[in-house]
Backbone bond lengths (Angstrom), bond angles and torsions (degrees), N, CA, C in turn:
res aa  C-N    CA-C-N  psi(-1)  N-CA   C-N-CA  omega(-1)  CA-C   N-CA-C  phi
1 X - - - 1.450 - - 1.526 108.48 -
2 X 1.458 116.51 158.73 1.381 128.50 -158.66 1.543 90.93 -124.23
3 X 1.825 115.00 135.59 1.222 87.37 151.95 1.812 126.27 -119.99
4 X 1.109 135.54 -177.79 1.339 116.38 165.17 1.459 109.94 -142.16
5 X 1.563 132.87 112.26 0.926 126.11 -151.61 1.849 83.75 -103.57
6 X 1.328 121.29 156.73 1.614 127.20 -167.94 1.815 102.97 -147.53
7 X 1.323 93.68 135.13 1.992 113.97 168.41 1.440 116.11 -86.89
8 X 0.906 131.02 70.22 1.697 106.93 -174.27 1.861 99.02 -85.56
9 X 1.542 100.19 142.54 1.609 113.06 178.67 1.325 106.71 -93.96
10 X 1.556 101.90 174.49 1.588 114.40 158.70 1.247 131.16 -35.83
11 X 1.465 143.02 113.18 0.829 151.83 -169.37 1.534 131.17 76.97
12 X 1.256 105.12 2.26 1.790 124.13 154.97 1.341 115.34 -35.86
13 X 1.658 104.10 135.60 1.970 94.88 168.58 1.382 95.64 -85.67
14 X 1.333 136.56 158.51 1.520 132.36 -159.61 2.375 85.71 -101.31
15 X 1.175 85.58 -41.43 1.601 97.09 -166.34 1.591 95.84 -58.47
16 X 1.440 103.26 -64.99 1.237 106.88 -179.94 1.439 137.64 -74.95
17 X 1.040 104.54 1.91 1.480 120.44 168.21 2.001 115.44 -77.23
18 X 1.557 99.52 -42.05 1.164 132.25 171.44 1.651 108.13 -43.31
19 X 1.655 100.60 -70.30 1.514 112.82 174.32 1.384 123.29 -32.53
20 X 1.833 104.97 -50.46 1.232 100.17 -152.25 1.618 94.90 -89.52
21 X 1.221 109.45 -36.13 1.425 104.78 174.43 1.160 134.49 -35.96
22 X 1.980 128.67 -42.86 0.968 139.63 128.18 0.939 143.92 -30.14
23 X 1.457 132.07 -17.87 1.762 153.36 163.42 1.513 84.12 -98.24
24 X 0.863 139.13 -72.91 1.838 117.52 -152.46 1.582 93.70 -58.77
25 X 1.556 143.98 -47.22 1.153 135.54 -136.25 1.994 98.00 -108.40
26 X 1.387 98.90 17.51 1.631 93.32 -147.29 0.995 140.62 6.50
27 X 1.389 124.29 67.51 1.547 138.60 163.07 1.600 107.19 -59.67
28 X 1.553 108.37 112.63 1.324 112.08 149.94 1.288 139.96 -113.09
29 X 1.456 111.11 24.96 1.439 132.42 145.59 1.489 120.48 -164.85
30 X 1.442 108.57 93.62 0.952 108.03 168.58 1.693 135.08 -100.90
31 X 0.878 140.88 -169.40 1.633 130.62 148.35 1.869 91.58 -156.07
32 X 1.447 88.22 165.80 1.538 129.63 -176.03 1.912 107.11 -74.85
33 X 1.192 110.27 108.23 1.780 115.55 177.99 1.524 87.17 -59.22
34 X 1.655 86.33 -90.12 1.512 102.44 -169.11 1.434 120.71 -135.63
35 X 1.221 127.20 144.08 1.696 119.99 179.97 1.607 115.82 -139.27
36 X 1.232 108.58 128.95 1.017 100.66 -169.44 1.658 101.76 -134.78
37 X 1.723 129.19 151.69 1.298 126.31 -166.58 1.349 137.85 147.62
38 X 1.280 158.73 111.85 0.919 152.04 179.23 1.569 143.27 -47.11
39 X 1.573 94.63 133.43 1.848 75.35 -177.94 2.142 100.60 -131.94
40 X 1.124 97.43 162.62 1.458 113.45 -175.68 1.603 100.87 -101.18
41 X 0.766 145.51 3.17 1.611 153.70 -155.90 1.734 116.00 -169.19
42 X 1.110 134.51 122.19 1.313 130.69 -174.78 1.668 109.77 -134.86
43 X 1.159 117.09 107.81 1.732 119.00 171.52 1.251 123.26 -109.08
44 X 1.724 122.80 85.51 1.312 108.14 174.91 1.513 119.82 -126.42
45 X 0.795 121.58 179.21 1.484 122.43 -174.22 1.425 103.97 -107.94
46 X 1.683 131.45 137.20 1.208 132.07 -174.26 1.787 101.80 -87.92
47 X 1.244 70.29 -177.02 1.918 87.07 -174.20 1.530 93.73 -77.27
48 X 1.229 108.58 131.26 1.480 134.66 175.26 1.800 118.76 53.24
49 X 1.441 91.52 40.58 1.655 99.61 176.20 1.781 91.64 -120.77
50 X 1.676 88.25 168.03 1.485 114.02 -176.94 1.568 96.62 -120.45
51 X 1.192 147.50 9.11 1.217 144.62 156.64 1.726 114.90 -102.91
52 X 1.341 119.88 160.19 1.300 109.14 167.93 1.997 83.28 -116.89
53 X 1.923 83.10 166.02 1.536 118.49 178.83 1.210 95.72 -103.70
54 X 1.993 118.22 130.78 1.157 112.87 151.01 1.302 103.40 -108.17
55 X 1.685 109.62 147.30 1.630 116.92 170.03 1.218 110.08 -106.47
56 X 1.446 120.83 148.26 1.443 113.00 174.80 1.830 106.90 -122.95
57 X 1.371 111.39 92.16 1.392 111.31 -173.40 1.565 121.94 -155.59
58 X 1.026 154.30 -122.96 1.439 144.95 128.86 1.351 130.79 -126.95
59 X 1.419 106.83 115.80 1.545 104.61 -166.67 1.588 110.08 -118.86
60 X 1.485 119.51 176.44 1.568 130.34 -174.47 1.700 86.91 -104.71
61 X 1.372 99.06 147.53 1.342 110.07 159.16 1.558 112.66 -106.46
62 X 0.868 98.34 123.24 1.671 113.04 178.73 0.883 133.37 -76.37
63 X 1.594 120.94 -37.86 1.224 143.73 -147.98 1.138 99.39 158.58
64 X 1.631 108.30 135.49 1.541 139.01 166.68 1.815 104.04 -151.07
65 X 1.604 104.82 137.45 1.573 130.94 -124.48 1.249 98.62 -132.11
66 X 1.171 156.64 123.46 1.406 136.18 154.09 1.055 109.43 145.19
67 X 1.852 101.76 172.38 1.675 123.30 159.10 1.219 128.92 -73.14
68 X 1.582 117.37 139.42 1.919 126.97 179.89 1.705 84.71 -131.12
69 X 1.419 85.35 124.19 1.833 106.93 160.12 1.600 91.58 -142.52
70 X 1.451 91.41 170.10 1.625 115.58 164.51 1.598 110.11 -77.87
71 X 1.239 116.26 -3.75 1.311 121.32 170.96 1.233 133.01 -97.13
72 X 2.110 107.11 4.63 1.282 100.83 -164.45 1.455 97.80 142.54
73 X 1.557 127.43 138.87 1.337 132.53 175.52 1.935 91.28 -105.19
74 X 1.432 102.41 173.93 1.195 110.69 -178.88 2.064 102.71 -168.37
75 X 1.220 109.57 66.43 1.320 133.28 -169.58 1.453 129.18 -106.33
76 X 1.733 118.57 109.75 1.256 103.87 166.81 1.412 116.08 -112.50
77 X 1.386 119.57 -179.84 1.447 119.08 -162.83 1.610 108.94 -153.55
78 X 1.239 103.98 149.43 1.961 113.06 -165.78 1.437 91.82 -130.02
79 X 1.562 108.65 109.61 1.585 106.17 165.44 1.164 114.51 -126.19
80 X 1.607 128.25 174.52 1.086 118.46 -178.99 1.494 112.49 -135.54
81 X 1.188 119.95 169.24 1.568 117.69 166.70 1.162 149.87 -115.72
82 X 1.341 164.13 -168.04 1.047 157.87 -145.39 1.918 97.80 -75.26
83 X 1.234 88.63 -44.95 1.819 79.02 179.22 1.194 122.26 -75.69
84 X 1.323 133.51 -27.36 1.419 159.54 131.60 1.826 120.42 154.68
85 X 1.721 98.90 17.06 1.172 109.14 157.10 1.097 129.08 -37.34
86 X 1.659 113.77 111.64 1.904 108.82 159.82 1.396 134.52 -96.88
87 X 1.241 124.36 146.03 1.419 117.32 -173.54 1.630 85.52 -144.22
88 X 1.705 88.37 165.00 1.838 97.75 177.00 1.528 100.86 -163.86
89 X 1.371 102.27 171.73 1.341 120.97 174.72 1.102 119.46 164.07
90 X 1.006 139.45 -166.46 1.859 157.24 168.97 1.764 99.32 -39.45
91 X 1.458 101.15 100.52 1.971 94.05 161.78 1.479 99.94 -67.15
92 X 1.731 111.12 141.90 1.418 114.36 165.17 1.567 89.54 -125.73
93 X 1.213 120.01 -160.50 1.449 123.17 -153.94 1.619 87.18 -106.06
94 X 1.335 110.57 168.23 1.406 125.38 -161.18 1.897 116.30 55.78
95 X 1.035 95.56 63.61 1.336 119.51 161.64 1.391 117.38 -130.54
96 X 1.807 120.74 95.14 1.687 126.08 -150.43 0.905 77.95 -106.88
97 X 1.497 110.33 145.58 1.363 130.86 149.06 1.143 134.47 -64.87
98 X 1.468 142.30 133.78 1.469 122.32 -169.64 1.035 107.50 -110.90
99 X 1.771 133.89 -37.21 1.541 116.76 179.59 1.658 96.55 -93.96
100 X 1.707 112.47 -69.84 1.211 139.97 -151.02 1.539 107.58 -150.63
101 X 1.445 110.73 165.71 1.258 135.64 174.55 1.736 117.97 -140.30
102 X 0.842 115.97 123.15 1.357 114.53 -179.62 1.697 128.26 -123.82
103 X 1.287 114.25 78.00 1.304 136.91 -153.29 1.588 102.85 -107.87
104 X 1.476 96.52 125.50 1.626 113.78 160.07 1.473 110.90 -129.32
105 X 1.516 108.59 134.92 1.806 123.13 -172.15 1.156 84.05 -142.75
106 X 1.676 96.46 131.54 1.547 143.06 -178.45 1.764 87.73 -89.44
107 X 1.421 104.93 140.11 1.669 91.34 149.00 2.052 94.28 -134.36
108 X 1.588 101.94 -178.81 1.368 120.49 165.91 1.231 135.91 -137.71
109 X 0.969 110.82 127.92 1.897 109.17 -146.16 1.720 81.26 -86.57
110 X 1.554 143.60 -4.85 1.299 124.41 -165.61 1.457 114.08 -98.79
111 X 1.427 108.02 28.99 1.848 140.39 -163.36 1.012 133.61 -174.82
112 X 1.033 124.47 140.80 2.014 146.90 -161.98 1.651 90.99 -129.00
113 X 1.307 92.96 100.00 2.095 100.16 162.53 0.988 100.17 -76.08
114 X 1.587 141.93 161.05 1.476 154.71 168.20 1.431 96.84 -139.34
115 X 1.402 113.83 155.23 1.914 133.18 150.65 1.382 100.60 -103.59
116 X 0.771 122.94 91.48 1.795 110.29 152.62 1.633 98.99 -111.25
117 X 1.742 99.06 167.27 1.240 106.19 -158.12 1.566 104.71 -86.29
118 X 1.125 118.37 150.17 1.574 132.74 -148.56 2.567 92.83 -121.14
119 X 1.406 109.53 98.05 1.158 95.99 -176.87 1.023 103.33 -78.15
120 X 1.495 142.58 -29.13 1.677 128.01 175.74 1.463 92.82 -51.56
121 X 1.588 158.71 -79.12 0.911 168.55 -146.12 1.565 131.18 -55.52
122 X 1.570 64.07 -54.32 2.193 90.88 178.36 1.958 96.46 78.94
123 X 0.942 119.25 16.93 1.430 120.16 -173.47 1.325 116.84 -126.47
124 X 1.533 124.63 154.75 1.372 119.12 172.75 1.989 114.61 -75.54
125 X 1.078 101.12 117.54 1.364 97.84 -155.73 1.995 99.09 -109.76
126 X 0.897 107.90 168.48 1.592 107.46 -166.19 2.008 110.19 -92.99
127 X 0.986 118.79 121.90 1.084 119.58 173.70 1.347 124.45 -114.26
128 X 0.979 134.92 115.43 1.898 155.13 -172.14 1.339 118.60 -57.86
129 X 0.647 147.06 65.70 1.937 133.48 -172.27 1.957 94.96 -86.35
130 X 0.903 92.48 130.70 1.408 108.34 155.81 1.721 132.72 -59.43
131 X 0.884 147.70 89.68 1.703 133.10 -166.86 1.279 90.68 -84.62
132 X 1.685 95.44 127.24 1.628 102.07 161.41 1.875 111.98 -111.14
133 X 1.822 88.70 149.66 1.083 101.40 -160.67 1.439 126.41 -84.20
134 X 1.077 130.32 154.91 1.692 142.02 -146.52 1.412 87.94 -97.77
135 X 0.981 134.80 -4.67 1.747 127.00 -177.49 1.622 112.54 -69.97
136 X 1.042 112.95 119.78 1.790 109.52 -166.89 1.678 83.77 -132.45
137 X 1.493 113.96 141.09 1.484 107.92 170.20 1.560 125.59 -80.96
């Protein structure tokens, strides 16, 4: 396992910061250790909606969940707020950071994540390939 520990600043898209990070570093399977950090802006989509919610307020990130490939993030997130309300769901993009972000992603070279589109689903859904290894005795 690989690790990559990451700073995201003020005014970072958290989603999209994510993306590109994964294309510059080519991660093709990664996931999220741990993240922890604030954001001034929050866009996620709830459980079993087709719209996303943007909030405009300041929240803790609690937790952020998921897969990073070069093929596609697949991320949810638990924040909370000034009162210490939590809510979560689907990160979509425009979720800014307001102080900091503090992100570590594991990857594994013994796997290739994919999205291809999933018709039971209707969604880009994650697919596993195994890499087999070049070691011959």
């Amino acid at each position: 396992m690989k690790i990559f520990p990451i700073r995201l600043k003020p005014n970072d898209d958290l989603r999209q910061s994510l993306k590109n990070f994964a294309i510059q570093q080519n991660i093709t399977a990664g996931f999220i250790i741990t993240a922890i950090g604030s954001l001034k802006q929050t866009t996620i989509r709830f459980a079993n909606e087709n719209e996303t919610t943007t909030l405009n307020d300041k929240f803790e990130i609690l937790s952020l969940n998921g897969t990073i490939t070069t093929t596609g993030v697949h991320l949810h997130i638990a924040i909370s707020n000034k009162q210490g309300n939590t809510i979560g769901g689907h990160l979509a993009d425009g979720c800014i950071i307001y102080t900091t972000a503090e992100i570590v992603i594991g990857t594994s070279e013994e796997f290739t994540f994919l999205r291809n589109p999933d018709p039971e689903t209707g969604y880009l859904e994650l697919k596993i390939i195994q890499n087999i290894s070049q070691n011959f005795p």
